[in-house]
C-alpha positions as CSV (number, residue, x, y, z in Angstrom):
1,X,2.5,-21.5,7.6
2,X,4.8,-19.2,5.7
3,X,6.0,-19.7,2.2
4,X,9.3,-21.0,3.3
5,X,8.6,-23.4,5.9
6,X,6.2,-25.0,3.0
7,X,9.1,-25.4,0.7
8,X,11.2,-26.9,3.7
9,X,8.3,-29.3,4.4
10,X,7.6,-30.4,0.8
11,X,11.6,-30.8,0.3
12,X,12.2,-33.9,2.1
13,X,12.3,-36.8,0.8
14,X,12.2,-38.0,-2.6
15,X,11.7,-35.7,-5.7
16,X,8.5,-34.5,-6.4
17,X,7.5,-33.8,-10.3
18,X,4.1,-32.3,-10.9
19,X,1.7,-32.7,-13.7
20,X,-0.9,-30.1,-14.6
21,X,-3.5,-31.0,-16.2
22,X,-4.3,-28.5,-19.0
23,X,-5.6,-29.9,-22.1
24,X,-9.1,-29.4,-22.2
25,X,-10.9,-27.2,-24.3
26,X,-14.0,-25.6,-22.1
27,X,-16.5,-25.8,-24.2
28,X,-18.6,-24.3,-21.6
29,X,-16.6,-21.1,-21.4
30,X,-17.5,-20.4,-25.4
31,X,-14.4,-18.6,-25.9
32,X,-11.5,-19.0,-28.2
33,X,-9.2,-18.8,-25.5
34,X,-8.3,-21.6,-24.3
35,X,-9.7,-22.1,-20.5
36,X,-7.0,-22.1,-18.4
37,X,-5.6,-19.1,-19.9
38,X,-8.9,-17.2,-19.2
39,X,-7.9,-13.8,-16.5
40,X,-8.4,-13.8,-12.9
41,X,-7.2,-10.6,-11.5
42,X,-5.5,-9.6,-14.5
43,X,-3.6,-12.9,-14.2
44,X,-4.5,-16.6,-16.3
45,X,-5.6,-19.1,-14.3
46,X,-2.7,-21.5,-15.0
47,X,-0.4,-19.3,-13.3
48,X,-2.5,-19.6,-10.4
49,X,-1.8,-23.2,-10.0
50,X,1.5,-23.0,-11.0
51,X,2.6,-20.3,-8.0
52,X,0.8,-22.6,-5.6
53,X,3.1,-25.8,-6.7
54,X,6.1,-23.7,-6.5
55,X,5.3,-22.7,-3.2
56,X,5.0,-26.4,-2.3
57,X,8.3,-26.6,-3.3
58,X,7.6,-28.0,-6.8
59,X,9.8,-26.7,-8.9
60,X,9.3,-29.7,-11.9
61,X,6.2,-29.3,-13.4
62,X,5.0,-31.4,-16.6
63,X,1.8,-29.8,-18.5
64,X,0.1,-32.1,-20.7
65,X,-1.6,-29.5,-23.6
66,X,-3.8,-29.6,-26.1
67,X,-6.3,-27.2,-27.3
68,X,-4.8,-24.1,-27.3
69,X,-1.3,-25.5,-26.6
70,X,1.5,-23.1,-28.6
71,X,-0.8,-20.0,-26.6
72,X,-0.5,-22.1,-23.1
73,X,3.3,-23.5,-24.1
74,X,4.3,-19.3,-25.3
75,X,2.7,-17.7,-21.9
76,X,4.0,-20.3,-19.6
77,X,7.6,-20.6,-20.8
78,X,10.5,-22.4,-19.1
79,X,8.5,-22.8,-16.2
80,X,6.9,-26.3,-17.5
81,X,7.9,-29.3,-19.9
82,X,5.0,-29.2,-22.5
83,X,3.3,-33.2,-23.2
84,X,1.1,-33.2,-25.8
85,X,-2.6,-34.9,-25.6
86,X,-3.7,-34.9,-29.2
87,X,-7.3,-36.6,-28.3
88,X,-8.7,-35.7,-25.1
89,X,-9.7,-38.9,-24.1
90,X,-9.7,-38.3,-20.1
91,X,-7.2,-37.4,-17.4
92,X,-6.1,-41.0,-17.1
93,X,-5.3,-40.9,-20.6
94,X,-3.6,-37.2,-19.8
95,X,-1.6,-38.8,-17.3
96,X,-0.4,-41.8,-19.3
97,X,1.1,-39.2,-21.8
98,X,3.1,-37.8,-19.2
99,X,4.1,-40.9,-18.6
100,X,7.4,-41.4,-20.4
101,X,8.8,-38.2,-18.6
102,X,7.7,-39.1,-15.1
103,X,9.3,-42.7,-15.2
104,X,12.5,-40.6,-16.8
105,X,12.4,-38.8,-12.8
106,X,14.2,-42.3,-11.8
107,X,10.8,-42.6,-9.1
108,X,9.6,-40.4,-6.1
109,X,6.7,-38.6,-5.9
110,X,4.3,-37.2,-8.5
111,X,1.4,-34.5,-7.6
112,X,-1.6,-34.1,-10.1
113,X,-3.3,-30.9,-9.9
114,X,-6.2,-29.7,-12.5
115,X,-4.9,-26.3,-14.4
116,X,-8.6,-25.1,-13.9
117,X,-8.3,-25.3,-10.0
118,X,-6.7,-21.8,-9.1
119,X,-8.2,-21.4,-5.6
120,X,-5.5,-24.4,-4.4
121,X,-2.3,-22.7,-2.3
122,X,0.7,-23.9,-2.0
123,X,0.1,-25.2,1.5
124,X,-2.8,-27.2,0.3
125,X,-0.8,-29.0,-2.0
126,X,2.5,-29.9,0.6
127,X,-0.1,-31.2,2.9
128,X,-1.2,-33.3,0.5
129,X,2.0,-34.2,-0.6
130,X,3.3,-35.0,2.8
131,X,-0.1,-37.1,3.9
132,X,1.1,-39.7,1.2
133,X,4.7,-39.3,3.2
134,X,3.9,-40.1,6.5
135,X,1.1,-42.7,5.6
136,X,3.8,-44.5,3.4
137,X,0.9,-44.9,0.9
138,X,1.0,-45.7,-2.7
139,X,-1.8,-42.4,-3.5
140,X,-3.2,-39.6,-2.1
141,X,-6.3,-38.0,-2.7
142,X,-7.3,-34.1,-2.0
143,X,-10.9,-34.0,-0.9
144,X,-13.5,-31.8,0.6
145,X,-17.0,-31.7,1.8
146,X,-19.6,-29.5,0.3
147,X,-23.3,-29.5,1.4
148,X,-23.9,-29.4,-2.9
149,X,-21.7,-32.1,-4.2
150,X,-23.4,-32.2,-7.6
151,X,-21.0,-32.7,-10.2
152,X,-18.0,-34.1,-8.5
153,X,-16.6,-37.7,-7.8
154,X,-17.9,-38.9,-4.6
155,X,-15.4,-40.6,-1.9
156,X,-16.7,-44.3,-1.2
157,X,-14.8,-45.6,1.9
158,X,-14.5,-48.1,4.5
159,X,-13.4,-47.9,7.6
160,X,-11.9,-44.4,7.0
161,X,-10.3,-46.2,3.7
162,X,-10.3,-44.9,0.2
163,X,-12.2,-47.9,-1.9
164,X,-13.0,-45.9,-5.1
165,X,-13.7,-42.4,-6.4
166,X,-17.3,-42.9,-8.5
167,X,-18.0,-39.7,-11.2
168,X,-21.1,-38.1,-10.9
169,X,-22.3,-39.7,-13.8
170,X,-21.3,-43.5,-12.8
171,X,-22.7,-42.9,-9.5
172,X,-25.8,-44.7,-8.1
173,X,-28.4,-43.1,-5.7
174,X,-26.7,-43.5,-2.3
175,X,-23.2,-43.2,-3.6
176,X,-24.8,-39.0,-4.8
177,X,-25.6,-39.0,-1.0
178,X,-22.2,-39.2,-0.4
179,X,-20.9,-35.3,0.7
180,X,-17.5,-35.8,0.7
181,X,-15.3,-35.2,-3.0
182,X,-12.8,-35.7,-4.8
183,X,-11.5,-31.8,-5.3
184,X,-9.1,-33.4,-8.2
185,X,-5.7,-33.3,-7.0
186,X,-3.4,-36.2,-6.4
187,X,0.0,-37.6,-4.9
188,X,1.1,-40.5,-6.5
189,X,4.2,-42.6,-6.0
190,X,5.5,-42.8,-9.7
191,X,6.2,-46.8,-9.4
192,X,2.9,-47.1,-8.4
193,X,1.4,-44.9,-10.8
194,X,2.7,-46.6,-14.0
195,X,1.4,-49.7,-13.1
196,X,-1.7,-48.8,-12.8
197,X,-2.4,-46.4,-15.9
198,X,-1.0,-49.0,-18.3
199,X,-4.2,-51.2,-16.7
200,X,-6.9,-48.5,-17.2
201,X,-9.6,-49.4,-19.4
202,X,-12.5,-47.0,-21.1
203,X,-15.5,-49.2,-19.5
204,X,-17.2,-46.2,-18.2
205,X,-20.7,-43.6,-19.8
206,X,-17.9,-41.7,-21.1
207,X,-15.7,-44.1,-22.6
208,X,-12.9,-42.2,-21.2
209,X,-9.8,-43.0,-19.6
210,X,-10.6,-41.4,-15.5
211,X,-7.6,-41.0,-13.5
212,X,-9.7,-42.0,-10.4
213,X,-9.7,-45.2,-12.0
214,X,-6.1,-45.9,-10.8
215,X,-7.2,-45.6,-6.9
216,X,-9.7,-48.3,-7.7
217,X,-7.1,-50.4,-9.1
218,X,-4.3,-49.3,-6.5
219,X,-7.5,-50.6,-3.5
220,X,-8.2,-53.4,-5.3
221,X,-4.6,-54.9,-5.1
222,X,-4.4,-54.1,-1.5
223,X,-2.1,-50.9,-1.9
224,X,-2.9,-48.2,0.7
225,X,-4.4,-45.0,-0.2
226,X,-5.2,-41.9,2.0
227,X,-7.2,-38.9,1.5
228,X,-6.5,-35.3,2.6
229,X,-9.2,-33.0,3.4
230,X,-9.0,-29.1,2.8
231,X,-9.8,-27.3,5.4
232,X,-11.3,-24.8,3.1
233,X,-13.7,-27.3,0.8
234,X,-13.8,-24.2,-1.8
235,X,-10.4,-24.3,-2.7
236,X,-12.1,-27.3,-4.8
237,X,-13.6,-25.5,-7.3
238,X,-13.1,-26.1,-10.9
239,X,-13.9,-23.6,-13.7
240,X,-15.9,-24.6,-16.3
241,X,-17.9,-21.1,-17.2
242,X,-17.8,-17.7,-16.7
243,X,-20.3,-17.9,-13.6
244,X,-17.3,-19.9,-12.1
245,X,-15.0,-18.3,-13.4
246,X,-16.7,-14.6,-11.4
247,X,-16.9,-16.8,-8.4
248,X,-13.5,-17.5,-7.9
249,X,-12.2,-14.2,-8.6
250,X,-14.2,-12.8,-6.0
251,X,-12.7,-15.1,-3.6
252,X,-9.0,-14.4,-4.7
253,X,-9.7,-10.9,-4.6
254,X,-11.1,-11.3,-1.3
255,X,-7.9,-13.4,-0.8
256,X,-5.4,-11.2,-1.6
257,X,-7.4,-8.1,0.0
258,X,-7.4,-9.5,3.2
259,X,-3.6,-10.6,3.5
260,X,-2.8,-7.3,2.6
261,X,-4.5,-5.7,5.2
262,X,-3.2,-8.5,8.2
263,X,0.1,-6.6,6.8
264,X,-0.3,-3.1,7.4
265,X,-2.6,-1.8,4.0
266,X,-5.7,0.0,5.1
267,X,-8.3,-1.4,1.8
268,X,-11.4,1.8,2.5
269,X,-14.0,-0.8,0.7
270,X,-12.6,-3.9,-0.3
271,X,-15.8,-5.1,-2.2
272,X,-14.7,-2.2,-4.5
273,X,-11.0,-3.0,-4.5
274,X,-9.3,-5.5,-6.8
275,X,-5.4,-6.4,-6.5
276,X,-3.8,-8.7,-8.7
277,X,-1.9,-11.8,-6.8
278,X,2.0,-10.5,-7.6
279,X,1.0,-7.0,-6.3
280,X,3.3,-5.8,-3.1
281,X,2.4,-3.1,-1.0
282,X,4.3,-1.2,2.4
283,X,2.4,-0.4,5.4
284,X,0.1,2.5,6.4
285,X,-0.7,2.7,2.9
286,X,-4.9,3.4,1.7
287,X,-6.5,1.8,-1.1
288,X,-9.5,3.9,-1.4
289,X,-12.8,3.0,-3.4
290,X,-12.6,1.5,-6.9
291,X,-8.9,1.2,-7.4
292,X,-7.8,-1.2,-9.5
293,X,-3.7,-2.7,-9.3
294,X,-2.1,-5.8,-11.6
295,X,1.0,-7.6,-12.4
296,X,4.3,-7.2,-10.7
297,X,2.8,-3.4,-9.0
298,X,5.2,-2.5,-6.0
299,X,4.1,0.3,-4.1
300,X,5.8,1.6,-0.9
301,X,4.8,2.6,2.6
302,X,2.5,5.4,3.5
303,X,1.1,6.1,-0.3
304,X,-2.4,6.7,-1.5
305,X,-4.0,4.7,-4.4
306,X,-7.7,6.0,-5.6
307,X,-10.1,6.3,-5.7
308,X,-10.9,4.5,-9.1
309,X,-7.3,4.8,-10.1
310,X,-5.6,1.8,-12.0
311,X,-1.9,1.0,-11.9
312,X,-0.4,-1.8,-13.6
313,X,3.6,-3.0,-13.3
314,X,4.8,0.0,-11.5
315,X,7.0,1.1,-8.8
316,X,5.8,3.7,-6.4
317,X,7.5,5.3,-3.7
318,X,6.6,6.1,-0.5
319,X,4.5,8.5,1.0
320,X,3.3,9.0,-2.9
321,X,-0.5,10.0,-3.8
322,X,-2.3,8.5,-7.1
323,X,-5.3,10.5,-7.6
324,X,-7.9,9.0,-10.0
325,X,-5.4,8.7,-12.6
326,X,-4.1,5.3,-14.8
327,X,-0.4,4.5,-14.7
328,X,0.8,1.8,-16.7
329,X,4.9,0.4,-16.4
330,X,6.0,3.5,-14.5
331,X,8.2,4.3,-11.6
332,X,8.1,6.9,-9.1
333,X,10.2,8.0,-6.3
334,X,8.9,9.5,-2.7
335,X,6.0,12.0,-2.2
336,X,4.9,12.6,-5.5
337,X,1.7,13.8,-6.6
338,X,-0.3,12.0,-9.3
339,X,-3.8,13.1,-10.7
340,X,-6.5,13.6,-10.7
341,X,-6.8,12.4,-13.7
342,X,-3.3,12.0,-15.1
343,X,-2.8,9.3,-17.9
344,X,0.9,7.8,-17.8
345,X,1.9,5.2,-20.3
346,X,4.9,3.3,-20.6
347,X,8.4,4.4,-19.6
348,X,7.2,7.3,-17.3
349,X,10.1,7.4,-14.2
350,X,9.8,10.7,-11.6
351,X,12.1,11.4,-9.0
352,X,11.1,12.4,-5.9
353,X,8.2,15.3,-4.9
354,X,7.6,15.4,-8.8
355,X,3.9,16.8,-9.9
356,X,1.8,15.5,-12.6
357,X,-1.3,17.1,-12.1
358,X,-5.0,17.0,-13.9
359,X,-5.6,16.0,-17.5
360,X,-1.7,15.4,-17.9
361,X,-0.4,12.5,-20.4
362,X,3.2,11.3,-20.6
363,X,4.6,8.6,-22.3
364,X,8.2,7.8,-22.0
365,X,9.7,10.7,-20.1
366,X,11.8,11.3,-17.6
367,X,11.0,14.1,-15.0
368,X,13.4,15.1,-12.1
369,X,13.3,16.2,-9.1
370,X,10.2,18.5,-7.4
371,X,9.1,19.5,-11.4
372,X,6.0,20.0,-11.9
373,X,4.2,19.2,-14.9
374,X,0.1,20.6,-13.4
375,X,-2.4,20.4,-15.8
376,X,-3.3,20.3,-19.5
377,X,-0.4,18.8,-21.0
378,X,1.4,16.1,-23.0
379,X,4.8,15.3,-22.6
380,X,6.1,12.5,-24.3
381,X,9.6,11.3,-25.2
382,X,11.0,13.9,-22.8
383,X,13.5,14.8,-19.8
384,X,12.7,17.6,-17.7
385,X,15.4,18.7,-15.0
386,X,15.0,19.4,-11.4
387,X,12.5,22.1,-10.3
388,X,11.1,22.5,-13.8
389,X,7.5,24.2,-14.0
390,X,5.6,23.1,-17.2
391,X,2.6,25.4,-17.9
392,X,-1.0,24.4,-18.9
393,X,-1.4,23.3,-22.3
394,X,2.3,22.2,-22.8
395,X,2.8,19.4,-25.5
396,X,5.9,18.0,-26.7
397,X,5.5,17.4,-30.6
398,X,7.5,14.4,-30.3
399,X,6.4,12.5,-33.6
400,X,7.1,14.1,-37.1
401,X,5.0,11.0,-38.8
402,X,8.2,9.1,-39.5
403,X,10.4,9.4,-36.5
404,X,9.6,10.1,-32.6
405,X,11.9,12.6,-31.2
406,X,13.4,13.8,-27.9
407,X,12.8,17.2,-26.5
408,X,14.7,18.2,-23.6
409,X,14.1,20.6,-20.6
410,X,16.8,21.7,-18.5
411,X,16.8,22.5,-14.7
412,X,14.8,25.5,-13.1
413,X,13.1,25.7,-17.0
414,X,9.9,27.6,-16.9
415,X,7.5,26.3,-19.9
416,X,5.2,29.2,-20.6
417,X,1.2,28.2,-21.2
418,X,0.3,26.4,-24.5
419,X,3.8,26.2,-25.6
420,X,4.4,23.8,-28.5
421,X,7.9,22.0,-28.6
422,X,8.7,20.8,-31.4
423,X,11.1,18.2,-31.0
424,X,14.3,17.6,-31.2
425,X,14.4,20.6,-29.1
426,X,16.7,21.7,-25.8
427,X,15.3,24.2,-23.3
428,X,18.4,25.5,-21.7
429,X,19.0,25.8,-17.5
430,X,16.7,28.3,-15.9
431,X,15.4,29.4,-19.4
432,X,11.8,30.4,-20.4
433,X,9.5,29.8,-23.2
434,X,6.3,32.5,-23.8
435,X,2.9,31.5,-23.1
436,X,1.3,30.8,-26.5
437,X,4.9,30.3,-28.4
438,X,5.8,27.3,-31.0
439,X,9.6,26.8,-29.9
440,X,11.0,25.1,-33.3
441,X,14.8,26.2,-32.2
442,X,16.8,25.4,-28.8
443,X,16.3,28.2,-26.1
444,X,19.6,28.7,-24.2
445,X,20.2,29.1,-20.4
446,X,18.6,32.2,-18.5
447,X,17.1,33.1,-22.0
448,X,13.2,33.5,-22.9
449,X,12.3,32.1,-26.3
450,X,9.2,33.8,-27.7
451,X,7.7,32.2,-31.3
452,X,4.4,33.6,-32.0
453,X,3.0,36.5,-34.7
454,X,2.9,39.9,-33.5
455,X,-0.6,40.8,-32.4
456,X,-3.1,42.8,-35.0
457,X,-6.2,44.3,-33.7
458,X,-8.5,45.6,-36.4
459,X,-10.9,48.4,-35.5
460,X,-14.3,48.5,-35.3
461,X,-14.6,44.8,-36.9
462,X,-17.4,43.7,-35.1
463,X,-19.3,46.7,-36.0
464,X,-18.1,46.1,-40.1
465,X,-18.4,42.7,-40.7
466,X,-20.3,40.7,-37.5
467,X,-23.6,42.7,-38.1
């Protein structure tokens, strides 16, 4: 099901508000960061969750916070409404904070999702929300077999009818038989769900407020409640410590690997291979072994990526080669040539056929068309023109420990070896610099600009003073 027909799907009917559940601390992660901010592919769990409501056409999100809640409430943005859950006292008691906003909707629908749960997808999440739909039912409930259900609320049924959700810990011995759980997402209709959260009581071993206590009390009043089973029971998995937390990034990456390749992307060892969830890539292009690509990363068609190379937020254009080499916020245009072993920071942009060859670092420079900038060199707060050759040992003395300057490199410019240009400086059109010079004073077109001591050779020195 594409992304579009989901959002088409989850569209009709009433409106939909989600809650995310995201105020618990994760004691077991032992971390200061707050759990559902934790990485998964370079990306915090949260946002997982988030992209998968969104794609379910769930554009209304509530997150109840609390631990952690200005970091969650400064990464997230506009795209929740922050409630606040001073005492973590359950996810009933979660819920009922959200409360005042969700009866604010005016009714409709209301889908409960876990911020810890970031194998759920969009499509998931409409199904579920469409099962309460077409069932007319007050609730309901995502589940999934596992052959190992220790640790999660077991379904308790009959005749194919939701009766209760018992926790683990509530749970008597042929109720822990039970394979079949609750996986911790929910659709609620919102008239529904007030009435029952404003009856939930703390008689539990946890003295908590559960949220699965409101399917008990929807059964016991007669109110129908239906369950929706993932096809895929692992999309269930919570996170609650790092051995979790490895888990399910292997299975995103494995994901997100193989979608790519159904579209064209040739992935040479994808155990080896990690590409972050917002990452687009063209056809006929090769990952090879050990590269590593995050955050909004658009590469075209035809390019080469590895091995071991890491690029994160760039644009790369086609038919472009990234040899070994660590790119960070860059753009590139068609068939350039990057590496091995070239470090570009921020603010890099080539043109096409451009050259940045071994052991080159640039940060913030502009480099034009089919220049070439081989090996050995640091350019940094920079434009060099079309066709430019910069020779080995270049470097750009951009910083005078106050102020960074600009140093500029005109068309057909020929940079001599270990030149030293110390900006602000202008290398004029089709100008040279001599190899081992320290240019302190713009060089003008056609002209060669020579800055180094005339040579002394002393006599016989080795025999006088080296013994």
């Amino acid at each position: 099901m594409s992304d579009t027909t989901i959002k088409q799907d989850a569209a009709q009917g009433r409106p939909t508000v989600a809650v995310v559940l995201a105020a618990g601390q994760g004691l077991r992660m032992k971390s200061k960061l707050p759990k559902v901010l934790h990485p998964l592919l370079g990306e915090p769990m949260i946002t997982y969750v988030l992209r998968a409501l969104e794609l379910a056409g769930v554009n209304d999100i509530l997150a109840v916070l609390g631990h952690g809640a200005d970091q969650v409430e400064s990464l997230l943005g506009d795209r929740i409404r922050p409630v606040y859950q001073e005492k973590q006292l359950g996810t009933g008691h979660a819920l009922l904070m959200a409360l005042p906003e969700l009866q604010a909707s005016g009714g409709g629908d209301c889908l409960v999702v876990c911020g810890d749960t970031p194998l759920l997808t969009g499509e998931t999440l409409a199904g579920l929300l469409k099962s309460r739909r077409d069932a007319q039912a007050q609730a309901s409930v995502l589940t999934a077999r596992l052959d190992e259900p220790f640790g999660y609320g077991r379904m308790i049924k009959k005749n194919g009818q939701i009766m209760a959700i018992v926790e683990e810990k509530d749970a008597d011995e042929e109720q822990r038989l039970e394979k079949e759980i609750n996986a911790g997402a929910y659709c609620f209709d919102i008239t529904w769900l007030a009435k029952a959260l404003n009856e939930l009581s703390p008689a539990n071993a946890q003295g908590e407020y559960y949220l699965t206590d409101v399917i008990a009390w929807l059964t016991s009043r007669g109110q129908s409640v239906v369950s929706y089973q993932t096809p895929f029971a692992r999309e269930a998995l919570g996170i609650n410590d790092r051995l979790q937390l490895a888990d399910a990034q292997d299975l995103l990456r494995r994901r997100i690997l193989e979608r790519h390749m159904l579209e064209g992307v040739t992935v040479e060892e994808p155990s080896a291979t990690i590409v972050g969830p917002l990452v687009e890539i063209g056809r006929d292009t090769v990952l090879e072994t050990g590269c590593q690509i995050f955050g909004r990363t658009v590469i075209g068609e035809s390019c080469v990526i590895g091995p071991r190379s890491r690029v994160v937020n760039c644009r790369i254009g086609d038919g472009t080669v990234v040899d070994q080499s660590s790119m960070e916020e860059c753009e590139t245009g068609k068939d350039c040539l990057i590496g091995p072993y070239s470090y570009l920071r921020p603010g890099c942009v080539f043109e096409d056929n451009v050259k940045s060859g071994a052991f080159v670092e640039m940060k913030k420079a502009l480099i034009a068309q089919g220049a070439k900038v081989p090996h050995l060199s640091y350019m940094g707060d920079c434009t060099v023109g079309k066709d430019a050759n910069i020779g080995a040992g270049t470097i750009t003395c951009n910083y005078d420990g106050v102020d960074k300057n600009e140093t500029t490199i005109c068309d057909g410019a020929f940079i001599g070896s270990n030149t030293n240009l110390i900006a602000p400086v202008t290398v004029g059109v089709g100008a040279y610099t001599a190899a081992g010079s320290t240019i302190t004073k713009n060089v003008p077109d056609n002209s060669l600009g020579i800055a180094r001591g005339k040579q002394t050779n002393i006599i016989d020195w080795r025999t006088r003073f080296g013994g």
